[in-house]
KEFI-309043 format. One record per residue (C-alpha): residue number from 0; residue in three letters; x, y, z. Coordinates in Angstrom, 3 decimals, padded with zeros to 6 digits. Layout:
<rec NUM,Ala,<X,Y,Z>>
...
END
This chain:
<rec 0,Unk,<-016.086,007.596,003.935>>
<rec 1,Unk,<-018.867,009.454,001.992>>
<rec 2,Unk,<-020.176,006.231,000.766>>
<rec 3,Unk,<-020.112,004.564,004.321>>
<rec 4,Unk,<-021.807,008.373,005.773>>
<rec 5,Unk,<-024.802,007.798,003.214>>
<rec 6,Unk,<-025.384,004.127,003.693>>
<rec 7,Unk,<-025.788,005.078,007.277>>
<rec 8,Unk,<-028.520,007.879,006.681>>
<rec 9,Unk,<-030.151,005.650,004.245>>
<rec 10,Unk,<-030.324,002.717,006.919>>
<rec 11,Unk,<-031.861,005.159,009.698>>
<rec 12,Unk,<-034.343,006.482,007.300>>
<rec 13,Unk,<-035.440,003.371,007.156>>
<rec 14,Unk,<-035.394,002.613,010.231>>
<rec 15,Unk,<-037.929,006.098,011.236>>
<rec 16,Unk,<-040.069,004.939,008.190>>
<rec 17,Unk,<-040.240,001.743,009.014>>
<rec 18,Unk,<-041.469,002.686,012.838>>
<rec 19,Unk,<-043.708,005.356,011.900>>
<rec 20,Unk,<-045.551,003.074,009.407>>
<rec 21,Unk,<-046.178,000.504,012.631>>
<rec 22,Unk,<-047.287,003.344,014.892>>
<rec 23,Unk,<-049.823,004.462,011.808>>
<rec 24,Unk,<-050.876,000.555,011.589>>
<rec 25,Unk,<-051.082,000.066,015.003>>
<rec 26,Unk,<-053.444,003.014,015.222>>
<rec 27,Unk,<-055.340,002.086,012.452>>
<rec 28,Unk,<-056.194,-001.571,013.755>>
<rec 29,Unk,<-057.147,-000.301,017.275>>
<rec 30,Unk,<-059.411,002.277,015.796>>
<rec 31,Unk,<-061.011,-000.473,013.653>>
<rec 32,Unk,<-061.934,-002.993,016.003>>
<rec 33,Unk,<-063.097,-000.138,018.637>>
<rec 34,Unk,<-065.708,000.960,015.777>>
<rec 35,Unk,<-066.287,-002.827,014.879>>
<rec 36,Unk,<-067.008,-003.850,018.765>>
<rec 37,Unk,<-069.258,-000.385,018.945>>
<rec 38,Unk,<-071.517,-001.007,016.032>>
<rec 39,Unk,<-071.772,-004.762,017.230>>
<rec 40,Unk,<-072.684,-003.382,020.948>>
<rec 41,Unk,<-075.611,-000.441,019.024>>
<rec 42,Unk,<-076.899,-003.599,016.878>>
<rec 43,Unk,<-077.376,-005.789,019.952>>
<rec 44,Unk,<-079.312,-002.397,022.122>>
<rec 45,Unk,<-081.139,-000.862,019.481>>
<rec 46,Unk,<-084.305,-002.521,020.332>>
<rec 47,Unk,<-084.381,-001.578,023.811>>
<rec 48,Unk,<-085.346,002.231,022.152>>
<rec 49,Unk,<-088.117,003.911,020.525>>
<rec 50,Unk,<-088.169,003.997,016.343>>
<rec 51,Unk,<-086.519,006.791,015.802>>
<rec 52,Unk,<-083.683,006.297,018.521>>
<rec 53,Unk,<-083.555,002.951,016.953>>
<rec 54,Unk,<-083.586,004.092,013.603>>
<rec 55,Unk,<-080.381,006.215,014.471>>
<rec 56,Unk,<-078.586,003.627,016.026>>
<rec 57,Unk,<-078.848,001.142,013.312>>
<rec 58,Unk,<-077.576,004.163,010.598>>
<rec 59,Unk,<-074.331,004.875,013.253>>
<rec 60,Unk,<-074.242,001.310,013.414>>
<rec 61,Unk,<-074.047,000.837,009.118>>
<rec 62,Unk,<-071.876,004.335,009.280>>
<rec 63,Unk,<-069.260,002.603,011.716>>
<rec 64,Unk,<-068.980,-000.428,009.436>>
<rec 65,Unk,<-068.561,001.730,006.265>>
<rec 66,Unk,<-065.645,003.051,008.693>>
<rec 67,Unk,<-064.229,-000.545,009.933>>
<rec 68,Unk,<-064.076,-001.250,006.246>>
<rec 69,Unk,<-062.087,002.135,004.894>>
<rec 70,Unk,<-059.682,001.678,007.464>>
<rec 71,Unk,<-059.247,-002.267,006.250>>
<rec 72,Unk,<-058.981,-000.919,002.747>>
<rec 73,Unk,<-056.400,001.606,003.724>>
<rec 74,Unk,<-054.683,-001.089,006.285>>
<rec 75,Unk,<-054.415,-003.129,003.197>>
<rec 76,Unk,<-052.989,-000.435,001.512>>
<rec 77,Unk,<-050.737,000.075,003.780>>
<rec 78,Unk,<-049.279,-003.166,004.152>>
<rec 79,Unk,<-048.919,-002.995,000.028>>
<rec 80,Unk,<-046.862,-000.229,000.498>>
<rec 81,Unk,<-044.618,-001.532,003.213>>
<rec 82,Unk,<-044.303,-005.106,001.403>>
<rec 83,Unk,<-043.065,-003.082,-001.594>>
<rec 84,Unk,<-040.384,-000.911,000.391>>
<rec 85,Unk,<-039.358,-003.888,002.144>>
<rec 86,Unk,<-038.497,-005.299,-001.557>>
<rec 87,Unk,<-036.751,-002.225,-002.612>>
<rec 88,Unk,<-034.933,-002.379,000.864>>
<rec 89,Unk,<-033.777,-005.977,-000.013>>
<rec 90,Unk,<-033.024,-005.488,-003.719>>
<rec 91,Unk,<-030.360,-002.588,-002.226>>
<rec 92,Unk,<-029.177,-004.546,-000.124>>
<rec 93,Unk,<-028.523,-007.558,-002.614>>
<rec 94,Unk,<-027.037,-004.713,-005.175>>
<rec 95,Unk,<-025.249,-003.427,-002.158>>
<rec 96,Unk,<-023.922,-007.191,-001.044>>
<rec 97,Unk,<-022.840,-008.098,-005.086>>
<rec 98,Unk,<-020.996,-004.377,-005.764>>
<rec 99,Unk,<-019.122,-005.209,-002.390>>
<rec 100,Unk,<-018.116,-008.979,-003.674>>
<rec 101,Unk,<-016.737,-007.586,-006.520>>
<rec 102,Unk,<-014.878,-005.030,-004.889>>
<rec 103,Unk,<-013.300,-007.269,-002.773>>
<rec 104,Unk,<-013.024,-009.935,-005.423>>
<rec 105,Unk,<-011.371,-006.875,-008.050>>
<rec 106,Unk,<-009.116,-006.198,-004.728>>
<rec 107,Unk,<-007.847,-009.403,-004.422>>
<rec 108,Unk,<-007.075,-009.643,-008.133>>
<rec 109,Unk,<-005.133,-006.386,-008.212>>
<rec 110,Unk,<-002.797,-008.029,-005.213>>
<rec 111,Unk,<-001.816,-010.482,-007.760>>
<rec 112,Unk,<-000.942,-007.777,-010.655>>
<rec 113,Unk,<002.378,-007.271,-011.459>>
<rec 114,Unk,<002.233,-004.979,-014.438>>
<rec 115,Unk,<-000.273,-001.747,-015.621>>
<rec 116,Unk,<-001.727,-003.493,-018.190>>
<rec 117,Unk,<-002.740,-006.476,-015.715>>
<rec 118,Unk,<-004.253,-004.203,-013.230>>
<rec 119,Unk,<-005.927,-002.091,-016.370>>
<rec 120,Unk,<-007.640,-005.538,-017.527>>
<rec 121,Unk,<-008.949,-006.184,-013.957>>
<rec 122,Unk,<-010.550,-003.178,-013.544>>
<rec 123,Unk,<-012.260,-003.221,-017.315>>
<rec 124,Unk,<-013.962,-006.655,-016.212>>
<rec 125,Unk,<-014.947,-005.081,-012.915>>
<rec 126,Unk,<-016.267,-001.992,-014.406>>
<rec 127,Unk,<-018.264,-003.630,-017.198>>
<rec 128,Unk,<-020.010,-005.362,-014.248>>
<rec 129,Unk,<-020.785,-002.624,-012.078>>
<rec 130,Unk,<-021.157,000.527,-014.333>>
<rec 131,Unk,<-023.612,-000.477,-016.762>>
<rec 132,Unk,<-024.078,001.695,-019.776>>
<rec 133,Unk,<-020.648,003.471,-019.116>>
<rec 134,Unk,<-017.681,003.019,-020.635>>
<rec 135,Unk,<-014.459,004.330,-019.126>>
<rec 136,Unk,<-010.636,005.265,-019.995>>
<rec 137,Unk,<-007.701,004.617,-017.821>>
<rec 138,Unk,<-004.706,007.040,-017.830>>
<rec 139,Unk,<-001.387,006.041,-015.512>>
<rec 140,Unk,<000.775,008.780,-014.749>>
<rec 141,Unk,<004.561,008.397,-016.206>>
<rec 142,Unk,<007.616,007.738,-014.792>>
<rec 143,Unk,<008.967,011.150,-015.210>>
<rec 144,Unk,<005.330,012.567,-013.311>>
<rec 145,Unk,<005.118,015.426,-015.954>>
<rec 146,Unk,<002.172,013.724,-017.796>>
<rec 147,Unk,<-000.609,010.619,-017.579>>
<rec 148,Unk,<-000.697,008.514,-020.540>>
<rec 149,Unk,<-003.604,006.394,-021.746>>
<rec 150,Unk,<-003.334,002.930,-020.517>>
<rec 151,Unk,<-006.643,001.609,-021.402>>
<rec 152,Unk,<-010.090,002.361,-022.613>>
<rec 153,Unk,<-013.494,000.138,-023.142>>
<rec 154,Unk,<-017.143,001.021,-023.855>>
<rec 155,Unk,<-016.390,005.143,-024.494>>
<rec 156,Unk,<-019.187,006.342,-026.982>>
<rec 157,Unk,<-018.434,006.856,-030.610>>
<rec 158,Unk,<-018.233,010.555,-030.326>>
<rec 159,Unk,<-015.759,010.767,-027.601>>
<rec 160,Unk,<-011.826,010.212,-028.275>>
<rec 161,Unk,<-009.498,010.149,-024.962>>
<rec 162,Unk,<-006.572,011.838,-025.773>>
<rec 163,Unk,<-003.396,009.484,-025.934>>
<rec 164,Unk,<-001.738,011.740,-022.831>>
<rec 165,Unk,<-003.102,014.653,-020.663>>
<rec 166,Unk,<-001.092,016.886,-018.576>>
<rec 167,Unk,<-002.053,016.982,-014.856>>
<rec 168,Unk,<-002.043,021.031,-015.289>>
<rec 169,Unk,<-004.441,021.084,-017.531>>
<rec 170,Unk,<-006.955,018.543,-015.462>>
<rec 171,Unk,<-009.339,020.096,-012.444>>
<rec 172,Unk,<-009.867,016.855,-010.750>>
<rec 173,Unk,<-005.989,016.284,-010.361>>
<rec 174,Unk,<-004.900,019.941,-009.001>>
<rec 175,Unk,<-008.190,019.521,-006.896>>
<rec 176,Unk,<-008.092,016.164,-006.064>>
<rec 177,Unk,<-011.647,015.562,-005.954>>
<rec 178,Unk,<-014.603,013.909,-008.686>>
<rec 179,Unk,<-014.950,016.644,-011.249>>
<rec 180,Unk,<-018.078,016.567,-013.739>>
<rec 181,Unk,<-017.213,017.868,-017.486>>
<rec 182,Unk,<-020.403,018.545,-018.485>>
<rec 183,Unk,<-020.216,021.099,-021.790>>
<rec 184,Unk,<-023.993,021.208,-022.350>>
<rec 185,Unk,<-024.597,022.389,-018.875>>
<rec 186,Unk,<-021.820,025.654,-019.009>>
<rec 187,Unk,<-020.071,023.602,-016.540>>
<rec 188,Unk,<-016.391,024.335,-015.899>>
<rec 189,Unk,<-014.443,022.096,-018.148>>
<rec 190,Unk,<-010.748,020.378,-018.229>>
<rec 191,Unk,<-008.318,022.108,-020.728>>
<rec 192,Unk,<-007.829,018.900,-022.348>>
<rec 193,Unk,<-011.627,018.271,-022.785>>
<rec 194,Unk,<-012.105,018.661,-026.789>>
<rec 195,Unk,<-015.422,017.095,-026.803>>
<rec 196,Unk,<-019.261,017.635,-026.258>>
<rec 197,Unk,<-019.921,014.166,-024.164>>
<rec 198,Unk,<-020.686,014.693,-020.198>>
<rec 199,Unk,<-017.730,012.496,-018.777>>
<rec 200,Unk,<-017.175,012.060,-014.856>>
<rec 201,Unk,<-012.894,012.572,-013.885>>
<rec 202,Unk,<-012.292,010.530,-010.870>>
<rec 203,Unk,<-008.569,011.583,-009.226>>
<rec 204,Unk,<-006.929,008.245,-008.264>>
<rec 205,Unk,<-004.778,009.346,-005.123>>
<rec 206,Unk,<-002.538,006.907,-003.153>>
<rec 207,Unk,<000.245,008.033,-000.170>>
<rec 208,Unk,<-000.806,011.595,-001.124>>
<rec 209,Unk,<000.604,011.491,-004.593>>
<rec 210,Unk,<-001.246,011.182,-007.714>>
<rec 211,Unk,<-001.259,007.739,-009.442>>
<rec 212,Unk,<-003.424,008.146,-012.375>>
<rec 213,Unk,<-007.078,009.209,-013.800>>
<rec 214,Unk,<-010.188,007.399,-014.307>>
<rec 215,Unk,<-012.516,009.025,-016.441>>
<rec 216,Unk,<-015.903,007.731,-017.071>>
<rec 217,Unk,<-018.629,008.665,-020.227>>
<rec 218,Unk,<-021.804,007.069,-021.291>>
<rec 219,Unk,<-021.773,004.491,-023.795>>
<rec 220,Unk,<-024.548,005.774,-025.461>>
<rec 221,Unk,<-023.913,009.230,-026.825>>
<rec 222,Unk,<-027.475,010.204,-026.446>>
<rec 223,Unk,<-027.207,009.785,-022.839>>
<rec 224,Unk,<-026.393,012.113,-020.346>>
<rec 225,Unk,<-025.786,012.740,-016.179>>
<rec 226,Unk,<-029.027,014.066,-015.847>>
<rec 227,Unk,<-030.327,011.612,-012.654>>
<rec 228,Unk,<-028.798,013.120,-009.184>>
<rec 229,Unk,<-029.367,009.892,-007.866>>
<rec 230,Unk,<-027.623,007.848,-010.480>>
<rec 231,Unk,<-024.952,010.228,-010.693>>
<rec 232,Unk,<-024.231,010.158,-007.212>>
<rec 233,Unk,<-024.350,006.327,-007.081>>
<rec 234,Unk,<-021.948,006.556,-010.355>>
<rec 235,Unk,<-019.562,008.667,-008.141>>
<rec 236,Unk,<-019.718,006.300,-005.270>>
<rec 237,Unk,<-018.812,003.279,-007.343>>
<rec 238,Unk,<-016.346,005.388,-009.582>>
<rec 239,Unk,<-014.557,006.118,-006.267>>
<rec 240,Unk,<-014.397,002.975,-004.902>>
<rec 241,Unk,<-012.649,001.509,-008.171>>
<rec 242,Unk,<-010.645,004.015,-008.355>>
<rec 243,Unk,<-009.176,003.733,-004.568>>
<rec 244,Unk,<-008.675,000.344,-004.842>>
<rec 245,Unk,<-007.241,000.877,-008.367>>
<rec 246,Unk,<-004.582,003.496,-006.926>>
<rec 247,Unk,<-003.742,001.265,-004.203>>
<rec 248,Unk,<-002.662,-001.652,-006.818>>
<rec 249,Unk,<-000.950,001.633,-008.946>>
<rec 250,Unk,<001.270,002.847,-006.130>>
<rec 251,Unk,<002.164,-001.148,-005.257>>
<rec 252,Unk,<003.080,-002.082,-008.203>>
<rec 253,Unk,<005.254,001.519,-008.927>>
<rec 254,Unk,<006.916,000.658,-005.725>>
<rec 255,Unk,<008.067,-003.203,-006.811>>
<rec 256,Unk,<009.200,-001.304,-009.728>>
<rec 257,Unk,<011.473,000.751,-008.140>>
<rec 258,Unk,<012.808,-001.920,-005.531>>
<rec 259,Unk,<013.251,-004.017,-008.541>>
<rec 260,Unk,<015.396,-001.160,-010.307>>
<rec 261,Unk,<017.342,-000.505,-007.408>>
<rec 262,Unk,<017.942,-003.848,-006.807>>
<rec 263,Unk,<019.514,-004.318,-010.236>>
<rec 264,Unk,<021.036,-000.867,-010.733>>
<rec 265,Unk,<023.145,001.140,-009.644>>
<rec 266,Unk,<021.466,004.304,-008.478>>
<rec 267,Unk,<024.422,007.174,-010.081>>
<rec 268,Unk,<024.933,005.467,-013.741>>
<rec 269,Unk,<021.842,003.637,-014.254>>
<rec 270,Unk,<023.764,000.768,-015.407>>
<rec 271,Unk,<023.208,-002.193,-014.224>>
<rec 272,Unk,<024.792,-003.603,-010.908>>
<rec 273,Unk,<027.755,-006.018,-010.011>>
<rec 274,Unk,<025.118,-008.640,-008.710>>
<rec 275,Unk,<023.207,-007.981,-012.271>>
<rec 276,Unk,<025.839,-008.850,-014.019>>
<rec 277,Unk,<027.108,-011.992,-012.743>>
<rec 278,Unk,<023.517,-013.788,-013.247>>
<rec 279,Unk,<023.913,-012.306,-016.765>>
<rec 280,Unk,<026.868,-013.281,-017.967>>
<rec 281,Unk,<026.076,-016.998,-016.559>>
<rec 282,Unk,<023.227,-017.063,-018.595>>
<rec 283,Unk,<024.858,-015.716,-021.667>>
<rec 284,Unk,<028.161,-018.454,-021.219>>
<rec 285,Unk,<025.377,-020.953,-020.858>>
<rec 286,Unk,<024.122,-020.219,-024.218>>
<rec 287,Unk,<027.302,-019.885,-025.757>>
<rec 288,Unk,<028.344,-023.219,-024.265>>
<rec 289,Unk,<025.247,-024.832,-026.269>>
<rec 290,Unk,<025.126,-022.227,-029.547>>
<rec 291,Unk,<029.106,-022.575,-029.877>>
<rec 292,Unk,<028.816,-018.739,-030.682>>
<rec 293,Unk,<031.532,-016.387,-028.827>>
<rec 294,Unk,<031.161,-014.533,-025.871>>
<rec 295,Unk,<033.175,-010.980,-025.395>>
<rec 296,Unk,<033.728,-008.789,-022.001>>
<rec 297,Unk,<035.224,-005.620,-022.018>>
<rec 298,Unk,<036.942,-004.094,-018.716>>
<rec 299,Unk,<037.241,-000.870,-018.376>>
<rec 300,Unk,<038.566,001.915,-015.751>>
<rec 301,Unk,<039.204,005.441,-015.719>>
<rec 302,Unk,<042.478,006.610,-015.982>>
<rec 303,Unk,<043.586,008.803,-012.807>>
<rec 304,Unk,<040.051,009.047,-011.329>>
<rec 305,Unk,<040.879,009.671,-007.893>>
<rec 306,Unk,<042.913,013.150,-009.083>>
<rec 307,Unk,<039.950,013.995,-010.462>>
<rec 308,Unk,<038.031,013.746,-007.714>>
<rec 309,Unk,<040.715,015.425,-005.643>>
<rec 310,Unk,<040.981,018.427,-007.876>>
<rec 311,Unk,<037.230,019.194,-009.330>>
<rec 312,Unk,<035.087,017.224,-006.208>>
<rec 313,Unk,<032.842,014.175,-006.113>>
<rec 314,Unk,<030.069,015.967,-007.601>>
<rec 315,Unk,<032.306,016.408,-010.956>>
<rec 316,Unk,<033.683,013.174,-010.354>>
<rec 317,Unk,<029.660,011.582,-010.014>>
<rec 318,Unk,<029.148,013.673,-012.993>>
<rec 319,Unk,<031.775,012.265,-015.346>>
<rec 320,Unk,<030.844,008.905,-014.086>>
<rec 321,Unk,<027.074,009.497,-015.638>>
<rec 322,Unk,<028.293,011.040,-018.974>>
<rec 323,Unk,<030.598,007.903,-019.569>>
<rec 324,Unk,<027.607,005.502,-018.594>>
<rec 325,Unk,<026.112,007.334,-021.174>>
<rec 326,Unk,<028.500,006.796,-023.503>>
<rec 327,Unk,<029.362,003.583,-023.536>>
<rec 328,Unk,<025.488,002.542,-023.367>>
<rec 329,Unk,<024.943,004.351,-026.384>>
<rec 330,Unk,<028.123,002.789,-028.388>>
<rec 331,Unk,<026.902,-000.354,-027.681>>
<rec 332,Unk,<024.123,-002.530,-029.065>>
<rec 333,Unk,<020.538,-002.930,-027.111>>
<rec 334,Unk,<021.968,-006.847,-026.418>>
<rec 335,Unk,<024.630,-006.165,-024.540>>
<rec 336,Unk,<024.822,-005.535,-021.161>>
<rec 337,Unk,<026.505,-002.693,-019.495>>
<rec 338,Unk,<027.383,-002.771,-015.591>>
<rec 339,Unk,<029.492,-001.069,-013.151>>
<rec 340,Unk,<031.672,-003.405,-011.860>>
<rec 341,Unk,<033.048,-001.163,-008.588>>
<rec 342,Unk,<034.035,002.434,-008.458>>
<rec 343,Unk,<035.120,003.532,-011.662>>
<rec 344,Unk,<034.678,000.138,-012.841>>
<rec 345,Unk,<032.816,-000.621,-015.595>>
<rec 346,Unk,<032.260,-003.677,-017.454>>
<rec 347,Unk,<030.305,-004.615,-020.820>>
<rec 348,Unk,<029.415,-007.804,-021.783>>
<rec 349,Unk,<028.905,-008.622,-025.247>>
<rec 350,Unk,<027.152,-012.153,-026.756>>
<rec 351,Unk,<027.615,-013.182,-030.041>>
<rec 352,Unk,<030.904,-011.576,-030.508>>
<rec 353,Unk,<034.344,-012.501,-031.676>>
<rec 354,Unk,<037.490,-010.980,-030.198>>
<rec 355,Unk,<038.617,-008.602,-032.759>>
<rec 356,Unk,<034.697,-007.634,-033.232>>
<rec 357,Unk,<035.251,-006.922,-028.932>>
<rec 358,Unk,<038.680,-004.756,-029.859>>
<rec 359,Unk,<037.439,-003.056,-032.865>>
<rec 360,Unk,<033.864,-001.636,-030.656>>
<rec 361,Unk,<036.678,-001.268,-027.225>>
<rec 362,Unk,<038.613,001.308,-029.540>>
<rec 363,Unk,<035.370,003.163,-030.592>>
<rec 364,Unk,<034.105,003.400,-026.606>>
<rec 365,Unk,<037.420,004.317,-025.297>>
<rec 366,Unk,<037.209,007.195,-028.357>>
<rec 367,Unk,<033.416,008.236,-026.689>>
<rec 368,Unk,<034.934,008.133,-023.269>>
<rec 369,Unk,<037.549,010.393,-024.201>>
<rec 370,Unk,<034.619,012.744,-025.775>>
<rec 371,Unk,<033.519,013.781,-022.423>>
<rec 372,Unk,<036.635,015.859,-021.699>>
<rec 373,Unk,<035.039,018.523,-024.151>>
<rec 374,Unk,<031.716,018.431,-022.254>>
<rec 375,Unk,<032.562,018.074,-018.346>>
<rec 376,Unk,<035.734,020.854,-018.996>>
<rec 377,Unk,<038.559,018.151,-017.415>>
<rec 378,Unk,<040.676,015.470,-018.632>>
<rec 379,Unk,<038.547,012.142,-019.064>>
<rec 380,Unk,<040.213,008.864,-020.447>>
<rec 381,Unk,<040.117,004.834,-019.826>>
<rec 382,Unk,<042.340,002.066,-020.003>>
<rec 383,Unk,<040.405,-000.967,-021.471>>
<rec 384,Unk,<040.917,-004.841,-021.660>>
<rec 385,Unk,<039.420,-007.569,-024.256>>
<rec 386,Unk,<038.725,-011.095,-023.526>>
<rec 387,Unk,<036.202,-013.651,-025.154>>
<rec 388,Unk,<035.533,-017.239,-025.006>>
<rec 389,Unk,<036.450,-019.265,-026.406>>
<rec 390,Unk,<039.609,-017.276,-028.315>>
<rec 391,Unk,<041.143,-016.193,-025.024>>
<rec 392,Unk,<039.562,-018.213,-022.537>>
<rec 393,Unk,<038.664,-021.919,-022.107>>
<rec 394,Unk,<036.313,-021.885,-019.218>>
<rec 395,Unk,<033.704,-019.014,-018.433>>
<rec 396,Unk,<035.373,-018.157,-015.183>>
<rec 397,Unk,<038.204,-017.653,-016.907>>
<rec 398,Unk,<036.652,-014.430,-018.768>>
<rec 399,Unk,<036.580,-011.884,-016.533>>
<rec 400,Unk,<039.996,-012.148,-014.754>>
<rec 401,Unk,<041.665,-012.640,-018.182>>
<rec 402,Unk,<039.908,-009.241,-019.403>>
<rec 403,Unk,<041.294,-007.475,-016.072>>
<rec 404,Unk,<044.478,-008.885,-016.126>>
<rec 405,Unk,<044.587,-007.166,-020.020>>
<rec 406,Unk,<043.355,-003.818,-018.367>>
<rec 407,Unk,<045.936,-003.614,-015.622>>
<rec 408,Unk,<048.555,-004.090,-018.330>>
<rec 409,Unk,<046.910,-001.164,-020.392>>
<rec 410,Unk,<047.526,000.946,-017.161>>
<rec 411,Unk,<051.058,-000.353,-017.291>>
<rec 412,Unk,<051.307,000.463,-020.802>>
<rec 413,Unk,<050.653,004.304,-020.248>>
<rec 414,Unk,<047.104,004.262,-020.062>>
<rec 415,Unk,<044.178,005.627,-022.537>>
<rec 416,Unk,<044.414,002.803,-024.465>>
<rec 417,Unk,<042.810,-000.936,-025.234>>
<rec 418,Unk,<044.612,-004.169,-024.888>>
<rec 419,Unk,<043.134,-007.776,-025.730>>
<rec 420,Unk,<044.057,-010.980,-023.933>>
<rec 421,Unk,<046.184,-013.314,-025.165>>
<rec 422,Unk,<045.089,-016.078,-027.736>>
<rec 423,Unk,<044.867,-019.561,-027.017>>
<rec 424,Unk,<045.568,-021.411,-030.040>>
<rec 425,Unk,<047.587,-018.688,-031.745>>
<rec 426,Unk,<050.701,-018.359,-029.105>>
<rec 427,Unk,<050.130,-014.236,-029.752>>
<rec 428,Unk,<051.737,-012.073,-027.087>>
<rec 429,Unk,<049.163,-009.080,-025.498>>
<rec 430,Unk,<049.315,-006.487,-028.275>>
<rec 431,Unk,<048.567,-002.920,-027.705>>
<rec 432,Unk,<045.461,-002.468,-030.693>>
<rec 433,Unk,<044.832,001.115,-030.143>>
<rec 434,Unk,<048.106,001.929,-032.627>>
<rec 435,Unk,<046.345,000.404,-035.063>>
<rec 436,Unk,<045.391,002.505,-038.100>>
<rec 437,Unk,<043.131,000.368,-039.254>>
<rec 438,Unk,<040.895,000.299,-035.769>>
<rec 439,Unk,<039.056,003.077,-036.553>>
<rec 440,Unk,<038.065,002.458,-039.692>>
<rec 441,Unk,<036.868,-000.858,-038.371>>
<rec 442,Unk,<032.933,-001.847,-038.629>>
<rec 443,Unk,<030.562,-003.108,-035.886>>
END
């Protein structure tokens, strides 16, 4: 809006300078030929008079052409002057007409950016073009919103080192919202987190009245400072403009984020969801289809969880919930894939494992599970069931119901324990593995 406010009082200053310099011109010309026709008309009289009245018409006349001539000279002048302005009015204008392509261009490209880093590289090319001589640094605020951390940086000068991560605290243009300058040389008022002598200009990027990140520009040339009003203001207006349009692409792509998440997630454990886990474990039988490697899924369900939630509330109940997400995520290996399969469901599927691999790690989980009874101050346990392909199951849909089918016997069985599906080839019987003594010694 500022930029728009001073293109307008720059276009209707031109517009009064542009009609005074007319009215001057049109002045100038009249006068001219007035004193031009007059010494023509005391030239063509003169000799009706005596000498001396002669005499003094011919020197007016001579005086009045010395006249005609200073105002062509100046009329010259002045049409010098107005050719130039009229140049400097079109070279704006064409600087004017290119910044906005690339705006609009660098807007379009941001539409199509689907990560930081891809919206950090379209504004460096866009910057480099428009901000000559300055080089900039690009911090994105975190996930968590207690700090912005350095996503990019290009052109800063050789004395100036952005800090990997700034706190928003510590930053004036963030807790004001508005351009700050820090200029140390100057006694300006500087950011807390500004640890060096270079003049840089912090530009708040702002989007649906949150903060989305920090551009901060410096000169590329340490000798140089923001000593021009005029260039500094026209440094603000473009700093601005990149900056909106770089929040905008920011907040979109934080938003596809999080409908991305929640579309994949489920929003109490932060594991993933039901829908997750069916394209997953397709995937994963795929490739063990062509590999010939195993394929392991472990069901399991808390024991009594609806007395639970009867006795201590849902808000205990939610809270057990995330400490055994927690749990089990953290027993696991960053390759498998944890989900919650419904309620107090949960199901982990586990590629590139053998069966008594799946029993040995279902032992050690149902152990962590049973952990959280020390931390949430109630009794927490799960019954758990083992299936894999292709030991206990010839076809991939086959998995999952033969790992449930194993859990509900496990709740049969007296619960708090881990039972593995029978074996194909082997003609074994459903054997209770969590009286083994040799389970926990068993490795991963």
């Amino acid at each position: 809006m500022q930029y728009k406010r001073t293109q307008l009082l720059r276009w209707l200053s031109t517009l009064s300078w542009q009609e005074g310099t007319r009215q001057r011109f049109a002045l100038m010309y009249n006068s001219a030929i007035a004193m031009a026709t007059l010494s023509i008309g005391m030239v063509m009289v003169h000799e009706r008079f005596g000498p001396v009245v002669s005499t003094a018409i011919l020197m007016v006349s001579i005086l009045l052409q010395m006249a005609v001539i200073g105002s062509l000279l100046v009329l010259r002048s002045i049409l010098l002057a107005n050719r130039d302005h009229e140049h400097h009015i079109r070279a704006d204008s064409e600087n004017a007409r290119r910044r906005t392509a690339e705006l609009f261009a660098m807007t379009d490209m941001l539409q199509a950016a689907e990560t930081n880093d891809e919206a950090g590289a379209v504004l460096m090319v866009t910057a480099r073009r428009l901000l000559n001589g300055n080089g900039a640094a690009l911090y994105v605020l975190n996930n968590s919103r207690d700090r912005l951390d350095l996503a990019r940086q290009w052109d800063l000068p050789p004395g100036y080192a952005a800090p990997d991560s700034l706190a928003p605290g510590l930053c004036w243009a963030l807790k004001r919202g508005k351009v700050h300058l820090n200029s140390p040389d100057e006694g300006g008022l500087c950011c807390a987190h500004h640890a060096s002598s270079n003049a840089v200009l912090e530009i708040p990027m702002m989007a649906g009245g949150q903060v989305q990140g920090l551009l901060v520009l410096a000169r590329s040339d340490p000798q140089a400072s923001f000593e021009d009003d005029a260039e500094l203001t026209n440094l603000r207006h473009l700093g601005t403009a990149l900056a909106d349009s770089m929040s905008l692409a920011l907040s979109n792509i934080a938003l596809r984020d999080k409908l991305r998440t929640q579309s994949l997630r489920d929003p109490l454990t932060g594991l993933y969801n039901r829908r997750y886990m069916e394209d997953t474990l397709e995937r994963f039988l795929a490739l063990s289809a062509r590999s010939g490697n195993p394929t392991a899924v472990i069901m399991m369900d808390l024991d009594n969880f609806k007395d639970l939630n009867d006795r201590f509330g849902h808000a205990k109940g939610d809270a057990v919930l995330r400490d055994v997400a927690a749990q089990i995520v953290s027993g696991l290996r960053p390759t498998d894939v944890v989900c919650r399969y419904g309620g107090e469901e949960i199901i982990a599927i586990l590629p590139d494992c053998t069966l008594d691999d799946a029993v040995a790690k279902a032992e050690q989980i149902r152990l962590r599970i049973q952990s959280v009874s020390d931390t949430q101050g109630c009794a927490v346990s799960a019954s758990l069931g083992v299936s894999a392909i292709p030991e206990t199951s010839v076809r991939g849909e086959e998995l999952i119901p033969d790992a449930d089918a194993s859990l509900y016997l496990a709740k049969a069985s007296g619960k708090n324990c881990v039972l593995a599906a029978e074996r194909i080839n082997s003609g074994l019987t459903v054997a209770r593995v969590s009286d083994r003594a040799d389970v926990d010694q068993a490795l991963w």
